[in-house]
ZADOLUM-136900 format. One record per atom (N, C-alpha, C): residue in three letters; x, y, z. Coordinates in pm, whole numbers, plus 50000, padded with zeros to 5 digits. Example, Ala and Ser with C-alpha at 12.3 -4.5 7.8 and 13.67 -1.06 7.14 Angstrom:
<pts>
ALA513194943150780ALA512304955050780ALA513204967050780SER512854977550708SER513674989450714SER512905000350787
</pts>
This chain:
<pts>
UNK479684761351450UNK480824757251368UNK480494758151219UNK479314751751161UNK478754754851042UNK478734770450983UNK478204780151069UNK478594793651066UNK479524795851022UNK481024793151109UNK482204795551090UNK482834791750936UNK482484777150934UNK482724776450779UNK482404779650687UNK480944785250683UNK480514792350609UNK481134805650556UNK481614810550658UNK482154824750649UNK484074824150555UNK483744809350611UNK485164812250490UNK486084800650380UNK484604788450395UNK484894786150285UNK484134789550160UNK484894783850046UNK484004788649903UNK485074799049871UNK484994798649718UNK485674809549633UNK485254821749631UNK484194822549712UNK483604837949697UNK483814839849823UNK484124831549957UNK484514839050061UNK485994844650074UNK486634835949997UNK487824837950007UNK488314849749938UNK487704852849809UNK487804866049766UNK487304875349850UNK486634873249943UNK485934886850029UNK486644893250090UNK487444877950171UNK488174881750269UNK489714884250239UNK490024881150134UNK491044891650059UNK491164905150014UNK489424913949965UNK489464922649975UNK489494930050117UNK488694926050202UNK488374933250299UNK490074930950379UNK491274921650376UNK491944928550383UNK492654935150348UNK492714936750209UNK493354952950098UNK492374961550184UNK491414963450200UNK490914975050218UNK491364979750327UNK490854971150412UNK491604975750598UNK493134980650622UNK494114976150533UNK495534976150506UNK495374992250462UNK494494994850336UNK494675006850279UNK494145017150424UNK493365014950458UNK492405022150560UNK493565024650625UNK494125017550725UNK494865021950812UNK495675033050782UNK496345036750664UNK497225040450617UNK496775055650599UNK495475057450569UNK494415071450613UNK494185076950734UNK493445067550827UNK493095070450941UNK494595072051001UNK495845066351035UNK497105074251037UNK497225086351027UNK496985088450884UNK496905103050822UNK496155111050941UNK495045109050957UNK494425116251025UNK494845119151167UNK495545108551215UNK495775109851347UNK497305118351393UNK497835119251255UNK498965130251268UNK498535145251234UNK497595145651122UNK496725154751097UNK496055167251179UNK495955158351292UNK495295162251420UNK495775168451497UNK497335164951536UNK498045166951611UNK497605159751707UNK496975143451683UNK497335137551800UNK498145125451819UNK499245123851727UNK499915117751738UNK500385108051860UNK500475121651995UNK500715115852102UNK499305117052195UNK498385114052149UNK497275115952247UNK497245102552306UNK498075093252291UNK498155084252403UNK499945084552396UNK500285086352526UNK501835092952492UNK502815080952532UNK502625068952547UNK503235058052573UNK502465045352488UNK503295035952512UNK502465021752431UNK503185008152514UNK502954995452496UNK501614993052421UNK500284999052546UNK500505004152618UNK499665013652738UNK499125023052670UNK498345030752667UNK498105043052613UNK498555053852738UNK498265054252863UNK498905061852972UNK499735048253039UNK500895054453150UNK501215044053248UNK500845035653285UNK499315035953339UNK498845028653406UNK497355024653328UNK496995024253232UNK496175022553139UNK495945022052989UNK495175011853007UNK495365006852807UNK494345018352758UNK493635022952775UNK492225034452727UNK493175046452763UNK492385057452746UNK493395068952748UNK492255079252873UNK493025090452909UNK492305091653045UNK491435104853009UNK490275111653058UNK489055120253001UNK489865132952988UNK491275132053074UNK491785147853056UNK492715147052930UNK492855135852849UNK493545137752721UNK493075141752592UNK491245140752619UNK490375148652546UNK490655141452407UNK490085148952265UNK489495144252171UNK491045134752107UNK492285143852154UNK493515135652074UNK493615121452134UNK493415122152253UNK492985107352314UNK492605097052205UNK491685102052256UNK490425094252143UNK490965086152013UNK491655102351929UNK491615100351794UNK492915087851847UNK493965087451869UNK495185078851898UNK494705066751944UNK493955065952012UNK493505050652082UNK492325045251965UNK491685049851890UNK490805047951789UNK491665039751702UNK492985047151678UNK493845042451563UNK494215029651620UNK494775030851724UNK495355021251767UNK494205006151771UNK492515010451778UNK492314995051810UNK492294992251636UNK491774995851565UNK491994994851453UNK492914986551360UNK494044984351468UNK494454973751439UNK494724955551449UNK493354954051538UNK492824946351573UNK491854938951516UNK491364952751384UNK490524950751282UNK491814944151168UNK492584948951170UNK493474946051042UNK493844927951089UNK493784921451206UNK494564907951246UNK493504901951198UNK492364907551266UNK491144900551253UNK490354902251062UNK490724902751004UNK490994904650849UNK491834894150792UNK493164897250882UNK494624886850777UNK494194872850865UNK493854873650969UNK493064859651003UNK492064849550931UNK491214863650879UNK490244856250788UNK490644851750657UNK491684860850615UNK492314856450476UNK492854843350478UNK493654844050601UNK494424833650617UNK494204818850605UNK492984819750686UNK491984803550720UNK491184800550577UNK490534812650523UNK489994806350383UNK491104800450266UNK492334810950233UNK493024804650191UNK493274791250236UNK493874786850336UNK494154773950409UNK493094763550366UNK492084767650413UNK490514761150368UNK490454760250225UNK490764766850130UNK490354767450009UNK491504763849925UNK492634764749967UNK493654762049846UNK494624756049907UNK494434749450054UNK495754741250103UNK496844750250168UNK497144741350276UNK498444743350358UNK499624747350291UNK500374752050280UNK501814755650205UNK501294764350076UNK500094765449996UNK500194770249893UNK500274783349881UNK500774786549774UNK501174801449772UNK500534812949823UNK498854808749812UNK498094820049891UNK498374817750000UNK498924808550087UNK498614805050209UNK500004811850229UNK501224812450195UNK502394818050240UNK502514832150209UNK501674838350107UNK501324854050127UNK500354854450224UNK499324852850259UNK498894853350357UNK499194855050502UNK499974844450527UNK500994842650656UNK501964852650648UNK502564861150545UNK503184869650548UNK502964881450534UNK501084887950498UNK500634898650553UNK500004902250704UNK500324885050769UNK499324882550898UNK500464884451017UNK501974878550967UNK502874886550998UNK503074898251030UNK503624905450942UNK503504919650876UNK502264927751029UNK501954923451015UNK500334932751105UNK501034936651237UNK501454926351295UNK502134927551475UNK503224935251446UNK504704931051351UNK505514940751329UNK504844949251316UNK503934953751204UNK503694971251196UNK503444979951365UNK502524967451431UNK502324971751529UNK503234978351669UNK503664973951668UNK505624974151722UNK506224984951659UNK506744986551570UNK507225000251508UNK506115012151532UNK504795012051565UNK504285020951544UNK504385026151738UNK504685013951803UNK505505015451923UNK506315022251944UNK507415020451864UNK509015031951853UNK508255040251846UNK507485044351730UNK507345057851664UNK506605069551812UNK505715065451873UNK505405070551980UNK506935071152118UNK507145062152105UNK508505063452219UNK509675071452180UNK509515075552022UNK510765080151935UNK510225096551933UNK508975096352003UNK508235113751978UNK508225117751859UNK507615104451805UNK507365104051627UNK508355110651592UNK509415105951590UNK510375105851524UNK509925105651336UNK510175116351232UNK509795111351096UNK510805101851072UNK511325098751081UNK512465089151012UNK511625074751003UNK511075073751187UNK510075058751189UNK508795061851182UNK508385070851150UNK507035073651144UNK507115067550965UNK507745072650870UNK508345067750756UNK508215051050745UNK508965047850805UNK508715033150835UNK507675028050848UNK507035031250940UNK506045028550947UNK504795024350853UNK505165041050795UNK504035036150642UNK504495034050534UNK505685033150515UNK506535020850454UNK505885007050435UNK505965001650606UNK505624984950619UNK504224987450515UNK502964994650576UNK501814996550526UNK502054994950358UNK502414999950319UNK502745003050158UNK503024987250139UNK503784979650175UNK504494965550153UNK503594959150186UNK502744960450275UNK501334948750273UNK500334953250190UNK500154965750127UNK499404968350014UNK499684958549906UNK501104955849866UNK501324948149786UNK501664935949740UNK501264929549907UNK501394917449924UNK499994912449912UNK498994920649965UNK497414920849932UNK497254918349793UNK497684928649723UNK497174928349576UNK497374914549510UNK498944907249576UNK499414897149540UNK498514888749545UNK498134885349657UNK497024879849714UNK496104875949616UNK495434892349594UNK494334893049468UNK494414884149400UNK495414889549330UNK495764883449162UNK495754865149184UNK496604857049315UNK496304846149321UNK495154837249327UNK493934850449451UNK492834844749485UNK491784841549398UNK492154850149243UNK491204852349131UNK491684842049053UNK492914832849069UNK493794822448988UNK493864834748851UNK494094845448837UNK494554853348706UNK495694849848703UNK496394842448557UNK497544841248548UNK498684855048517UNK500024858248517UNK500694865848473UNK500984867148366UNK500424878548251UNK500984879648116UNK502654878048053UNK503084866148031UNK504624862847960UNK504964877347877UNK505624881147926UNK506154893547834UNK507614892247818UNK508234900247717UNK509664899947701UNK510224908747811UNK511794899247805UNK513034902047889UNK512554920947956UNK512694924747842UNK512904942447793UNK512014947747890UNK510724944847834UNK509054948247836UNK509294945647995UNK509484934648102UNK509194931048228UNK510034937148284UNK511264945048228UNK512074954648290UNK511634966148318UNK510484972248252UNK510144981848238UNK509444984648322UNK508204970448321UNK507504969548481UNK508214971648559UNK509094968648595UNK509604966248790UNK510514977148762UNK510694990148654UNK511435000648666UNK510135010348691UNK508995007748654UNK508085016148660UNK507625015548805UNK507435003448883UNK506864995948987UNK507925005149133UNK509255002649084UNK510255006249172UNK509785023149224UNK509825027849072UNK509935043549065UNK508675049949171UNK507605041949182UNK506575045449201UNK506795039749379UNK507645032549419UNK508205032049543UNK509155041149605UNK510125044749506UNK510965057249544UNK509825067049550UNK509065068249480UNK508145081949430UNK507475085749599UNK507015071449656UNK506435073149800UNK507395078049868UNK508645073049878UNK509195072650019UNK510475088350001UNK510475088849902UNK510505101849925UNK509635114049941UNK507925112149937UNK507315118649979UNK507215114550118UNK507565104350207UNK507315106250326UNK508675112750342UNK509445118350341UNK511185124750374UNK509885141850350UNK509545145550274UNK508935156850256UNK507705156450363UNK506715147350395UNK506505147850530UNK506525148850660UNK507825144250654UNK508815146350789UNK509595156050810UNK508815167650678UNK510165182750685UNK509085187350657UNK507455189650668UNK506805195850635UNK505695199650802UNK504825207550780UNK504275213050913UNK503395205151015UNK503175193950919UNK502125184751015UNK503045175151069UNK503395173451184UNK504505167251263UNK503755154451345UNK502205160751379UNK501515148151445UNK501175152951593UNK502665163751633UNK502775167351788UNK503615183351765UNK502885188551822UNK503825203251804UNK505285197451888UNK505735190751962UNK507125191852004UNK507685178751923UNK507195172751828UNK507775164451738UNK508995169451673UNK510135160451677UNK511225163251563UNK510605169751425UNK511565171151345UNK511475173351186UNK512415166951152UNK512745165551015UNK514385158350943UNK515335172550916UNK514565183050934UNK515815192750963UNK516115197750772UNK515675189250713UNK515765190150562UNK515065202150508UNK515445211850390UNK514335225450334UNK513985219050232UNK512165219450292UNK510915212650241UNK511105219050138UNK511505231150071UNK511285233149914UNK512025226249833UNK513575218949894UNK514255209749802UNK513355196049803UNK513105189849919UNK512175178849889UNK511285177549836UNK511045188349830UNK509465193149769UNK509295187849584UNK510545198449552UNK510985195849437UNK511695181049390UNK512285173749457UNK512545162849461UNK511725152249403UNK510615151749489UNK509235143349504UNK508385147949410UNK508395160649363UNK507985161249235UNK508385154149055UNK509865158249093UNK510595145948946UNK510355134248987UNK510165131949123UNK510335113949114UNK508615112449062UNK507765116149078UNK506455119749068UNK506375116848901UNK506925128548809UNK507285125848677UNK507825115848595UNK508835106848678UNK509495096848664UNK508595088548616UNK507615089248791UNK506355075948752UNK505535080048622UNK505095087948638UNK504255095548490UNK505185087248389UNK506205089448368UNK506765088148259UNK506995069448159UNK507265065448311UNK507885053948332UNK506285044348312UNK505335048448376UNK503975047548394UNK503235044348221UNK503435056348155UNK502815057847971UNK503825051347906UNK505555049247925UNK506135045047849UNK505995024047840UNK505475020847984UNK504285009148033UNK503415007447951UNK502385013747903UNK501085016247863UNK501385015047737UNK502485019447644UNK502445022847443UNK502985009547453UNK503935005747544UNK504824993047488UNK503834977547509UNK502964978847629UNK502244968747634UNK501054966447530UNK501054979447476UNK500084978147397UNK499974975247218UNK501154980147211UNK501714978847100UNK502634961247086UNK502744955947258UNK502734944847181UNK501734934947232UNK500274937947201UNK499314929447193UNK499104923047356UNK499324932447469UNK499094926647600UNK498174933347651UNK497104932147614UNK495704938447622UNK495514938647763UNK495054925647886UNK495164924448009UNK496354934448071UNK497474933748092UNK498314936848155UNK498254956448072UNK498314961047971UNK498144972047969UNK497314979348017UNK495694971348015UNK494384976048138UNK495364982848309UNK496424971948325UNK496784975248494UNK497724986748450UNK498444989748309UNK499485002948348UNK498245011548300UNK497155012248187UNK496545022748186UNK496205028048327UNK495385020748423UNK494725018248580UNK496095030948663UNK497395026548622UNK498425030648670UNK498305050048631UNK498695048348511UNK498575061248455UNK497875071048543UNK496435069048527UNK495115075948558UNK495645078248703UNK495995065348770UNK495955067748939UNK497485081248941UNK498495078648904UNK499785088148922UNK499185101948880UNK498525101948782UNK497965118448738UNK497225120748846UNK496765113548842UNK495525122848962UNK496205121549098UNK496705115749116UNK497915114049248UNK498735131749273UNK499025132749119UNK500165144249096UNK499545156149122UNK498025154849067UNK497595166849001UNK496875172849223UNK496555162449269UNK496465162149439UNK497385170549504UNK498545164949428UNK499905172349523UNK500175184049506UNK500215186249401UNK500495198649329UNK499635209349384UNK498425202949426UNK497495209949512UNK497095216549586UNK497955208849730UNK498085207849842UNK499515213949857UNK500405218049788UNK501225225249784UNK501245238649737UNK500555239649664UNK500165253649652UNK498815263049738UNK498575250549783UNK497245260949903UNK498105259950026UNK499445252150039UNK499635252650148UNK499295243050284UNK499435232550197UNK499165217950278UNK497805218750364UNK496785221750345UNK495335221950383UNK495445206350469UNK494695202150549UNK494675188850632UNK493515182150516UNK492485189550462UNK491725180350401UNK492005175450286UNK492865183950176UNK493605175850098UNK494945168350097UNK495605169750198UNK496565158150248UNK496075145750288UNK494735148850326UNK493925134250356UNK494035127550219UNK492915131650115UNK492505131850010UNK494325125849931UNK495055130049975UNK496475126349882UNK497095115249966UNK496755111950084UNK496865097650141UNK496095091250079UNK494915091850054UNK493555077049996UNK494475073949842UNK494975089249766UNK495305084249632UNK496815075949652UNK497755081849781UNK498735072749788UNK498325058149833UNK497505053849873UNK497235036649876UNK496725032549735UNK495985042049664UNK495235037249561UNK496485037949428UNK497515045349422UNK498645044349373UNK499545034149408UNK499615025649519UNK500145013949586UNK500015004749517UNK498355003349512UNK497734991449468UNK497324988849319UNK497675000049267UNK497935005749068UNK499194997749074UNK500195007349136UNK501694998949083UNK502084983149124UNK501194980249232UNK501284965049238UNK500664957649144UNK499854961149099UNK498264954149023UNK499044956548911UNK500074962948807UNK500874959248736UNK502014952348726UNK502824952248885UNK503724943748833UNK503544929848863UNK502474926548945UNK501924911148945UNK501104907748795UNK500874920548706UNK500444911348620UNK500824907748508UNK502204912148523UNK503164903748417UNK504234893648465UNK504904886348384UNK505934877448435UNK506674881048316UNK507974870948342UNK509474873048254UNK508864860248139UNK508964865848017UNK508634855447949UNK509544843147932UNK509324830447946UNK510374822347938UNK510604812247774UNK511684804247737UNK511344799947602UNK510634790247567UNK509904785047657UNK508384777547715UNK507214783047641UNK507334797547700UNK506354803747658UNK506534808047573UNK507524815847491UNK508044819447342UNK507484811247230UNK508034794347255UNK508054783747184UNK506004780547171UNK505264781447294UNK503634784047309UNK503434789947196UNK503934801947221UNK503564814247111UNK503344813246970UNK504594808646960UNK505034804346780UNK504134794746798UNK503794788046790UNK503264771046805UNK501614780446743UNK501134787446815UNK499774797146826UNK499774801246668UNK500634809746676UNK500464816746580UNK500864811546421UNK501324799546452UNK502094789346301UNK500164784846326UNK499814780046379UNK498394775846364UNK497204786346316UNK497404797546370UNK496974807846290UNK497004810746167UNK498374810346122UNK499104813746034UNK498384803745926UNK497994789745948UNK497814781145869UNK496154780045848
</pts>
């Protein structure tokens, strides 16, 4: 029992076990990748069974087997993560408190994902819920980060009305920016299963699509970065610079992989930067707030003392 507590109380366990579940959250969201990658989407072709009559998958389903049932325990790793988050928070900062109700709501989050990723096999990966799917994933990225920012007690930089609009226009964009690259996934050649649907959509309009929204973020991303900086929000401009860097190199991936012709190893490589772009655009908009005249009135108060 001493063990046990060990492992998760203290401020440094509790940060652990907040990263390790950002990380596992992000992970999944790769190893996915890979398992459509593969074309083994359906290497276990039913759920929560992997065959009819068995949870393991059978020696004549060979390596796609494997790769599908791999994914699948994997998420056993992700419970066993939001579990641990869960109890240190609880342990460390109390019943009801805010870490404790993000918590409970990425520990949530885990079984739903699990369930949809149910349809998605019964739907013959359907893209529409395969979409979904890493959708949910994307939304516990940023309930993680939330996490972060609480587990570290970092407060939110007070910024103006204007300025915090800009965040959650930049934050948004960079959500459209995903989910219309999964619509270009679901019209593009890696299906997961050669007899998989498509969306029936021409991948060169989506293509192009997901590219402006791509720019958007760029845009929306630096116009983040001059304004925070120019008004003296040193902390919170660190998370849109963080932002910047991650969308370029996000872009400069895609742009990539579209011109060689969607290679499997850099579509991997442009999944790791889409979680790491997740957790950029979250890690900015948790780290500002709406300034209130609380904090305005702080301000002046600061700077009349300065001043004097």
């Amino acid at each position: 029992m001493d063990v046990l507590r060990k492992l998760v109380d203290g401020e440094r366990a509790l940060r652990t076990w907040l990263w390790i579940s950002l990380v596992c959250n992000m992970g999944i969201i790769v190893t996915g990748a890979v398992v459509r990658l593969t074309g083994s989407g359906l290497g276990c072709p039913t759920w929560p069974r992997c065959t009819e009559d068995s949870y393991v998958p059978h020696p004549s389903y060979g390596i796609h087997g494997v790769i599908e049932f791999g994914n699948r325990l994997l998420t056993f790793v992700l419970i066993a993560a939001a579990i641990g988050a869960f109890v240190a928070a609880w342990r460390n900062r109390g019943a009801r408190s805010k870490l404790w109700w993000i918590n409970l709501g990425i520990g949530l989050g885990i079984p739903f994902q699990a369930v949809i990723g149910g349809f998605t096999v019964w739907s013959n990966l359907n893209p529409f819920v395969v979409a979904l799917h890493l959708l949910l994933s994307v939304a516990l990225i940023v309930l993680c980060v939330w996490a972060l920012r609480v587990g570290y007690r970092t407060e939110p930089e007070p910024v103006a009305p204007g300025l915090r609009w800009l965040v959650h226009a930049t934050f948004w964009a960079a959500m459209l920016s995903i989910w219309v690259g999964t619509i270009v996934t679901g019209s593009g050649p890696h299906a997961g299963d050669a007899k998989s649907p498509r969306t029936g959509f021409d991948i060169e309009f989506v293509a192009r699509l997901h590219g402006l929204s791509a720019w958007l973020v760029v845009a929306l991303s630096v116009a983040s970065l001059v304004v925070l900086l120019r008004s003296g929000h040193r902390r919170a401009a660190r998370a849109a610079r963080l932002l910047v860097i991650t969308v370029v190199l996000q872009g400069a991936i895609g742009y990539l992989q579209y011109f060689l012709g969607v290679p499997v190893g850099i579509v991997i490589l442009h999944m790791v930067g889409l979680t790491l772009l997740t957790a950029a655009a979250a890690w900015l908009l948790v780290s500002t707030t709406r300034r209130t005249h609380a904090d305005q009135s702080g301000a002046d108060d600061r700077t009349s003392v300065h001043a004097s």
